[in-house]
Every structure is written in C-alpha cells, then in structure tokens.
C-alpha positions in Angstrom: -34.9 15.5 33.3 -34.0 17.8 30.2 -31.4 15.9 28.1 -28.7 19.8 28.8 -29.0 18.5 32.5 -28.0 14.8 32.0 -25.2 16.0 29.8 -24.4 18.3 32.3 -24.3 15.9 35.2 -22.9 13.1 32.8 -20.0 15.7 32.2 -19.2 16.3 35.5 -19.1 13.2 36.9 -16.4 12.4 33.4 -14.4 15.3 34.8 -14.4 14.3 38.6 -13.4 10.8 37.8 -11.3 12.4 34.4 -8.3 9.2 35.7 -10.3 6.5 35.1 -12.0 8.0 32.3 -9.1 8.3 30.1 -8.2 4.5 30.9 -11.3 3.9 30.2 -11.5 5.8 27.1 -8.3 4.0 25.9 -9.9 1.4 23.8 -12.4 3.5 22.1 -9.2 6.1 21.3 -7.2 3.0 19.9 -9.9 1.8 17.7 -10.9 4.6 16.1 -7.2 6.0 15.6 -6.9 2.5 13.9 -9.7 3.0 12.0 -8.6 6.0 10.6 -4.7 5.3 10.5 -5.5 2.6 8.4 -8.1 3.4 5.9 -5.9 6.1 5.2 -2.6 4.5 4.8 -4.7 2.0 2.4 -6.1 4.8 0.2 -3.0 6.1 0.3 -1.4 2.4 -0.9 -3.8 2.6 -3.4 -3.9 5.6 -4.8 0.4 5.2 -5.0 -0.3 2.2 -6.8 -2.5 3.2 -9.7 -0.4 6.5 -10.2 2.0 3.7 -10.7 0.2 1.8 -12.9 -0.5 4.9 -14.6 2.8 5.4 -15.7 2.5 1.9 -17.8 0.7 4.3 -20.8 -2.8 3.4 -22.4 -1.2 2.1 -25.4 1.6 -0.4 -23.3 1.2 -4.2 -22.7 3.3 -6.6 -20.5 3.9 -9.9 -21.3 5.3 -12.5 -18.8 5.5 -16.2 -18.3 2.6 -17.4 -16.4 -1.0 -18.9 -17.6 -2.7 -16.6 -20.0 -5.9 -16.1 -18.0 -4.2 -15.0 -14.8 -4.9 -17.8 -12.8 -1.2 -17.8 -11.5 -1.5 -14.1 -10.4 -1.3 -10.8 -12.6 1.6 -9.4 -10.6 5.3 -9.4 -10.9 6.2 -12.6 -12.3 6.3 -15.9 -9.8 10.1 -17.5 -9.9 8.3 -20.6 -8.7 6.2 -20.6 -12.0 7.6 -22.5 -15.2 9.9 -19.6 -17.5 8.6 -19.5 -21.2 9.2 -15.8 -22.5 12.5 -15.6 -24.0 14.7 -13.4 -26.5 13.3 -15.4 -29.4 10.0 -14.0 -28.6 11.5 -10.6 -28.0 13.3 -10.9 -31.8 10.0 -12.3 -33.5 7.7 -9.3 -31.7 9.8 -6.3 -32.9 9.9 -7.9 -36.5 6.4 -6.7 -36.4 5.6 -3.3 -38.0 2.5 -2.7 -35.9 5.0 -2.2 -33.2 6.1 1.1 -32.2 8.8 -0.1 -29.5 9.4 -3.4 -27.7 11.8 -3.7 -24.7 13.1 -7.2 -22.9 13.6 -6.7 -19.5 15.4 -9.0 -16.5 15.9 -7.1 -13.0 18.1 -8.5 -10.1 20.4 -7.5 -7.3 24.0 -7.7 -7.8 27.3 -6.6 -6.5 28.5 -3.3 -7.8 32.0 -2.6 -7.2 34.2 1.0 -8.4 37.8 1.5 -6.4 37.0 1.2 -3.1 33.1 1.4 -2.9 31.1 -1.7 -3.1 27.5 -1.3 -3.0 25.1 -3.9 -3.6 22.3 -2.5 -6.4 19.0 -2.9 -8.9 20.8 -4.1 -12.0 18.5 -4.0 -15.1 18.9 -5.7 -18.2 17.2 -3.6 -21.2 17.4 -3.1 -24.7 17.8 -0.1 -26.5 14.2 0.8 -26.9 13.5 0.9 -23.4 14.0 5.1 -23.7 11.2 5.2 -26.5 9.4 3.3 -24.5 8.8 5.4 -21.4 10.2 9.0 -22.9 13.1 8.7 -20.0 16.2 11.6 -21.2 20.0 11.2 -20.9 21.5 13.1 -18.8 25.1 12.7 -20.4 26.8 10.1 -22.5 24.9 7.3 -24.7 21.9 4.9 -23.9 22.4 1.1 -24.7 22.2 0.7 -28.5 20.7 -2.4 -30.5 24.8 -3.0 -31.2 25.4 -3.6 -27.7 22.5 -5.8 -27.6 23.4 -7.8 -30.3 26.9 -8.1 -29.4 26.4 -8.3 -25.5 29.1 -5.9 -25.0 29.7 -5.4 -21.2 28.8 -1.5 -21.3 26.1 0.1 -18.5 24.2 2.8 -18.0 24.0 4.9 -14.3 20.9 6.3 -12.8 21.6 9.9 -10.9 21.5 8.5 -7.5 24.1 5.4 -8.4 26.7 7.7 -10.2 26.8 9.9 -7.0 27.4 7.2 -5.0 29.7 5.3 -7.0 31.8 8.1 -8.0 30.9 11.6 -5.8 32.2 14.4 -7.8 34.0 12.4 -10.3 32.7 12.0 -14.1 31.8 8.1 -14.5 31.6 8.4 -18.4 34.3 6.3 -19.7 35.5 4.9 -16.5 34.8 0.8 -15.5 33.0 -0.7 -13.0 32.6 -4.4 -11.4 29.1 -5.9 -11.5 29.5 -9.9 -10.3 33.0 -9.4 -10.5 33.1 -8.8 -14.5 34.1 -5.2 -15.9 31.6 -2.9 -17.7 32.4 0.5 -19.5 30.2 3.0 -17.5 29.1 5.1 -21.2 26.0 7.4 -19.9 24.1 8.4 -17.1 20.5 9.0 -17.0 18.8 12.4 -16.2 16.1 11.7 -12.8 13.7 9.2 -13.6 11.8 9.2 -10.1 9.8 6.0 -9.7 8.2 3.7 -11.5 6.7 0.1 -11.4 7.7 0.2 -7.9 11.4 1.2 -8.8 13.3 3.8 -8.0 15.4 4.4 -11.6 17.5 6.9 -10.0 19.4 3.9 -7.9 19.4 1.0 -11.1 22.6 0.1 -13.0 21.4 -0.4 -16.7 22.9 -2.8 -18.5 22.4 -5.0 -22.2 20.0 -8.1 -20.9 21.6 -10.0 -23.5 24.7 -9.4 -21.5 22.7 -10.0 -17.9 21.3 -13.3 -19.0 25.1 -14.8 -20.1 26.6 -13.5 -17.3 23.8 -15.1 -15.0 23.8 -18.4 -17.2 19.9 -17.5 -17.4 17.9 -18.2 -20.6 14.3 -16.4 -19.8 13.2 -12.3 -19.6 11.1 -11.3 -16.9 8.8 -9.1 -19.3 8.3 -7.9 -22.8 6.8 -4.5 -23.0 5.5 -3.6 -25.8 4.4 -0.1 -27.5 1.2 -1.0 -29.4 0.4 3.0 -30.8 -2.8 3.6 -32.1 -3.8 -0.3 -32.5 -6.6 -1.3 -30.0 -5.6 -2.6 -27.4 -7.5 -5.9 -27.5 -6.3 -6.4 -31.2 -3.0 -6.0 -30.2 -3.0 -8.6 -27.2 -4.8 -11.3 -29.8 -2.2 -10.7 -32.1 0.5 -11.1 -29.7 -1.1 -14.5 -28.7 -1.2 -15.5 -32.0 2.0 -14.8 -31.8 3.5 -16.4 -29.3 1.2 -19.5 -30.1 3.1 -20.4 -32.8 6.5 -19.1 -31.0 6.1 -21.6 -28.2 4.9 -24.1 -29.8 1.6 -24.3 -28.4 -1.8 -26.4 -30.3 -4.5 -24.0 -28.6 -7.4 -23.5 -31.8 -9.5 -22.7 -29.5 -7.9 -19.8 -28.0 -8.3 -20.8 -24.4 -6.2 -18.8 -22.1 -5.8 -21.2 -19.6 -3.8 -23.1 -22.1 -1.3 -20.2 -22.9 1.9 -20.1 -21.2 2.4 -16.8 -21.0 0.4 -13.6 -19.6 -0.7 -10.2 -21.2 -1.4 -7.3 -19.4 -2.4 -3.9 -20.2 -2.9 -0.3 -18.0 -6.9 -1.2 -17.3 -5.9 -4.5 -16.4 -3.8 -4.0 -14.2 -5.3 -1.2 -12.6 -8.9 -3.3 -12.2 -6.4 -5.5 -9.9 -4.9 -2.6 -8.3 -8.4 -1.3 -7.1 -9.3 -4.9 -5.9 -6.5 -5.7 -3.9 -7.2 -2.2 -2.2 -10.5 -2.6 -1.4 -9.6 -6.1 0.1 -7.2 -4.3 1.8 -8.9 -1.3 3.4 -11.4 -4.0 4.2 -9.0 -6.5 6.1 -7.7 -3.3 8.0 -10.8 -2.3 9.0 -11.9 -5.6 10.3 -8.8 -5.5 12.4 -9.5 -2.0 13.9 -13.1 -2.9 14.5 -11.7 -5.6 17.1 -10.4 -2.6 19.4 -13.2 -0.9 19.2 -15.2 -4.1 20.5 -13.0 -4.5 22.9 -12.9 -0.8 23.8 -16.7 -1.5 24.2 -15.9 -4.1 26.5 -14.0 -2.2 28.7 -16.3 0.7 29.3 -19.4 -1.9 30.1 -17.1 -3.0 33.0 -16.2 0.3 34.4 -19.9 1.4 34.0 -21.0 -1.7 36.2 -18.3 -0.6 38.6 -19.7 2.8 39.0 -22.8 2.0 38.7 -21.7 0.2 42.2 -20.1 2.7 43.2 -23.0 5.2 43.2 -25.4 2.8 44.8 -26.4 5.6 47.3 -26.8 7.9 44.9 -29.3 6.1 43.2 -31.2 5.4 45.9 -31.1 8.9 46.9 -32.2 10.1 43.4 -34.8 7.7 43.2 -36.2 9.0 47.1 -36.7 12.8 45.6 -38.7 11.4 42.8 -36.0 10.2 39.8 -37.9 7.8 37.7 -36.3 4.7 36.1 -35.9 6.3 32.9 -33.9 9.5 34.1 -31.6 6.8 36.3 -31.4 4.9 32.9 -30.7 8.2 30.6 -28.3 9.4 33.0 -26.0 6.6 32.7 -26.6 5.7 29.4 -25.8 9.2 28.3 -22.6 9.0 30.2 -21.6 6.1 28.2 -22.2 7.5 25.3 -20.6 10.6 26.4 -17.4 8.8 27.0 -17.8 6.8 23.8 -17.4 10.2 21.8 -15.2 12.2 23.2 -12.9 9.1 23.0 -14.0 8.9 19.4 -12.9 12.5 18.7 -9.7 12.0 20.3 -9.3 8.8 18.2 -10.3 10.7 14.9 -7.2 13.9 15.7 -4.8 11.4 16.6 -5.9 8.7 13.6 -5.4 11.9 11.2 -2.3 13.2 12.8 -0.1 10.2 12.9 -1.3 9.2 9.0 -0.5 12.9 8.2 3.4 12.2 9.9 3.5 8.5 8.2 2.6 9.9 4.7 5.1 12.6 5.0 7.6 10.3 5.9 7.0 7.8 2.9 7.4 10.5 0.7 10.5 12.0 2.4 12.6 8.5 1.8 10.6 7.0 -0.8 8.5 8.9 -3.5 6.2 12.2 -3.8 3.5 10.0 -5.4 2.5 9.4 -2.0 -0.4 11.7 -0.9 -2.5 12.0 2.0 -5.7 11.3 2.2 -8.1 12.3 4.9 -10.9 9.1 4.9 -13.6 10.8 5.3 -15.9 7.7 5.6 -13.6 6.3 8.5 -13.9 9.5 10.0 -18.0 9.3 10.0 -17.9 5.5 10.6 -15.7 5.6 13.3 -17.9 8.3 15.6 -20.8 6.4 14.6 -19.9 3.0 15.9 -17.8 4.6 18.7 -21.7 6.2 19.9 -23.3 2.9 18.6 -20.4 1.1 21.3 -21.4 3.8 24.1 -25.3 2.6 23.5 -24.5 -1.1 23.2 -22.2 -1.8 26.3 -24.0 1.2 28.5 -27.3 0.2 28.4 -26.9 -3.3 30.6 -25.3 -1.5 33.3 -27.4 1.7 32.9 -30.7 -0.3 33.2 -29.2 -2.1 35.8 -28.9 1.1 37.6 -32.4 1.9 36.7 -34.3 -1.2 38.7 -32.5 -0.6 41.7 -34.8 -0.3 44.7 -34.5 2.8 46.3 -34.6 1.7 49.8 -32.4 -0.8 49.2 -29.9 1.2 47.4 -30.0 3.4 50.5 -29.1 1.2 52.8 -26.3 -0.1 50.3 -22.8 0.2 52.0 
C-alpha cells in the first residue's frame, strides 16, 4: 500500500476511536509539554541570572568568608561556614589607592515599625560608597555618609517601594522609624533601583552596617565589594590576598587557596558558575520530563496490543484479499507513530503556551529581566523522541499484528 493510504486509514481509525486516543495521547502530551515547560523556564533561570551577574560590573570583586578556592561554594555566603571578613579588613582595603570604591555589606530581615504599620523588611547595612559603587541616584534627602559610619549613628535610608508603604502620601525625610525596636532618622529615599543580586532595592531599608552589626551584637560583613578601575582584574584579586594574608593572620607562602579563609570573586567567575548550574539544571529537568514521555510510550504500546485485539477480524480479512505482512505491519506502526506526533504537537503548543503565561507572570510580580525564551532544541527534540516513542512501543504490537494467520484471525471472536 502507498504510504498517503496508510496515513489515510491510520487517520481515520485515530478519529473513529478520537476517546481513547486522546487518553492515550495523554502521556506523550505531558512529556513533551514538560520538556518544553522546562527547558524554557531553565533558560529563562539562566539567562535572569547572568543579567544578574551582569550587573556586578567587569571591574567589581566580592570578597566573602569561605576557602579561597571555592571548595565551600561560590554563592551567597554559608552561615554554617566559619566568619573571617570583618571591618578591619574593610578599613585596611579602602586605605589602598588602587581602589576606586569599597563597600561592607551585611543583609538581614528585621522588624520595621512607623505609627501604626509594622512590616517585616530587607534591612541592609552599607557604607557610604555603596552609591559609587553601583551608580544608584537619590531620589530625595542624603545617602549614608562615612560620618555616620564612623560614628554608627542610627540614621536609614528608604527604597521607593518601602517609603510608600511605610508612610503612603506622607514625606518620610526627617521622620523616625523602629527597626528591632531601636529608632532611626529616616534622612533620604532612593530613586528605583529595580533588582539586583537577587534583591529587589526598591523594598530594602538602608542603614550604616557599623550600626547593623552593634545593634545585632554581630562582629563579621557578609561581603566586601570592591571597585578595582582599570587594574586587571587578576592583579587586583592577588593583591587583595596579599592583603588579607597578612590581615588575618594567615602563614600561606605558597599561595594555596585552599588555605585562605576567605573567597574572591569577580563578574566571569561568577558567571562561569551561573552557566554550570544551568546546564545541570536544564539537564536534571530534562531527565525528569523524559520519564513521561517513557511512560507515555508505555501507555500507547498497551492500547496498540488492545486494538490490535480488537481488530483481529480485520486482519484476517485484510490478509484474505491479499495484505502482505508488511502493509499489516506499516499500517499499525504508522498509526503509532501517527498518535505519537500529533500528541507531540499538542505537547509542543501547550509546553510554549503555559511557559509564555509563567514568564509573564514572573515578571509581573518579580522583575522585567525575566524573558521568554522559546527552546528551540526542546521543541525539535521533543517531536523527535515523541516519533522515536511511536516506533519503539508500536512495532511489538504492530508486528504482532503482522504474523497473525489469516484463517485464524477469521475465525477470531
């Protein structure tokens, strides 16, 4: 038989039996939505990650506590590791002329009180070079100065999104709020900073960390980021180490950073990481998706043994006016396949569709850095091994079909 005729018959037996070809299609739909849904949301992941990394600047390093050759992760800094970057590190760095800006930071969640609104918010301990550092604008009133620092005077600074909520319509310069239940002077508000690191700086109360750290009886920063200019970036991180080598104490001639007790990180570093943990990522998801589609397959060999049953007679009856074993075979195989793809298609619009919705949603109530992306390669792989599925589990029942004995399949009630 011409292969038109087998898609033709294969497509009208789909449509007579269209019930139990949708339940049957189920698993290949789910799989390959899956497939899709989630190497999309992971590029997406990704690609919101790096632009977040991006903002770090080429010429920016971290420091953090943690051993100097990564071993104890290159992320935000473990609270389960050992502390060792402090303000004496931060006041021997910025003594450096090489240095274009240095800022300490500590983040945590605290209560924020004003009249009758409590709210419970980002607080961030800086110091006054943390506007240098990342070109962020006032909106009104005064940043944090080096005086405050020094003196730890209990002043903060609002992002957009806190002043509205703290105090609507009503100007906050001047007026006092409660963070853990001590006062601070409310002196500026920052113009809208969108996101960064991971952070929304619209919604952070800024305050002096040398103020943060008293107040919280703590003794360590969570990072030192420092502006290096022009300098190469690898100079600058050896001369950091060198450093705080001699800062901390530490007898390391060799310059093994295993032995260092603290970690530097710069923009390719941490987007080398970035890209990994993707990758790892898509590929765990994939993995995961690639089990429905398996099980899809396993599904559809079943119901094509049960209609292969079903259509004993028929076979018999095709094979009495001269069907050979290989249009019996083609016939059902094609069907299979048939099933496998329309099922993939349906799995492709609907793996688009709800990544399109998710996407729009993350950046509705989270950030615009947040862009679809259409995975072209799950699209491709997913119709492929949703026809590869449709050969694999329809060719056992299909060839089963194929040896029946005509006579016998005749007789078959």
């Amino acid at each position: 038989m011409k292969i038109n005729d087998l898609l033709q018959i294969s497509w009208q037996n789909l449509i007579r039996n269209r019930r139990r070809a949708a339940l049957t299609m189920l698993g290949i739909v789910i799989g390959v939505m899956s497939v899709i849904l989630m190497l999309s949301v992971g590029q997406a992941a990704e690609n919101y990650i790096l632009s977040q990394v991006a903002a770090f600047g080429s010429d920016l390093l971290i420091v953090r506590s943690g051993p100097g050759d990564g071993s104890g992760g290159t992320g935000p800094p473990n609270m389960m590791q050992k502390q060792t970057v402090d303000m004496d590190d931060y006041d021997r760095l910025r003594r450096e002329n090489w240095i274009e800006a240095i800022s300490a930071t500590y983040y945590t969640d605290l209560l924020v009180e004003y009249q009758n609104v409590s709210i419970t918010n980002r607080i961030a301990g800086i110091t006054q070079d943390e506007l240098i550092m990342y070109d962020t604008e006032m909106k009104e009133g005064a940043f944090i100065s080096e005086a405050d620092v020094d003196s730890r005077t209990r002043v903060a600074v609002l992002g957009v999104d806190v002043a509205k909520e703290l105090f609507g319509q009503e100007n906050p310069i001047g007026n006092r709020i409660k963070i853990k239940k001590q006062s601070y002077r409310v002196i500026g508000i920052l113009g809208e900073s969108g996101t960064r690191f991971f952070t929304n700086l619209d919604q952070v109360v800024y305050v002096p960390i040398t103020t943060l750290l008293r107040d919280l009886a703590e003794d360590y920063v969570l990072f030192l980021n420092v502006k290096v200019g022009d300098l190469p970036i690898e100079e600058a991180k050896e001369r950091i180490r060198i450093i705080l080598r001699d800062t901390h104490n530490l007898d390391n001639p060799e310059g093994d950073l295993s032995e260092d007790d603290f970690f530097i990180a710069g923009q390719e570093d941490t987007a080398e990481r970035a890209g990994l943990i993707g990758d790892i990522l898509q590929i765990l998801l994939a993995s995961i998706a690639a089990i429905s589609l398996i099980v899809g397959g396993v599904g559809i060999m079943n119901i094509m043994f049960v209609t292969v049953t079903e259509r004993t007679r028929e076979i018999g009856l095709r094979k009495a006016v001269g069907a050979k074993k290989g249009d019996i075979l083609s016939q059902f195989l094609i069907e299979a396949i048939v099933l496998c793809i329309v099922g993939g298609i349906i799995g492709v619009i609907l793996g688009i569709s709800i990544s399109w919705l998710g996407i729009q949603a993350l950046r509705a109530y989270e950030s615009d850095n947040w862009i679809f992306v259409i995975p072209w390669s799950g699209v491709v792989l997913g119709l492929l091994v949703s026809t590869a599925i449709g050969i694999i589990f329809g060719y056992i029942p299909a060839r089963r079909a194929s040896n029946y004995d005509a006579i016998k399949a005749l007789q078959y009630e």
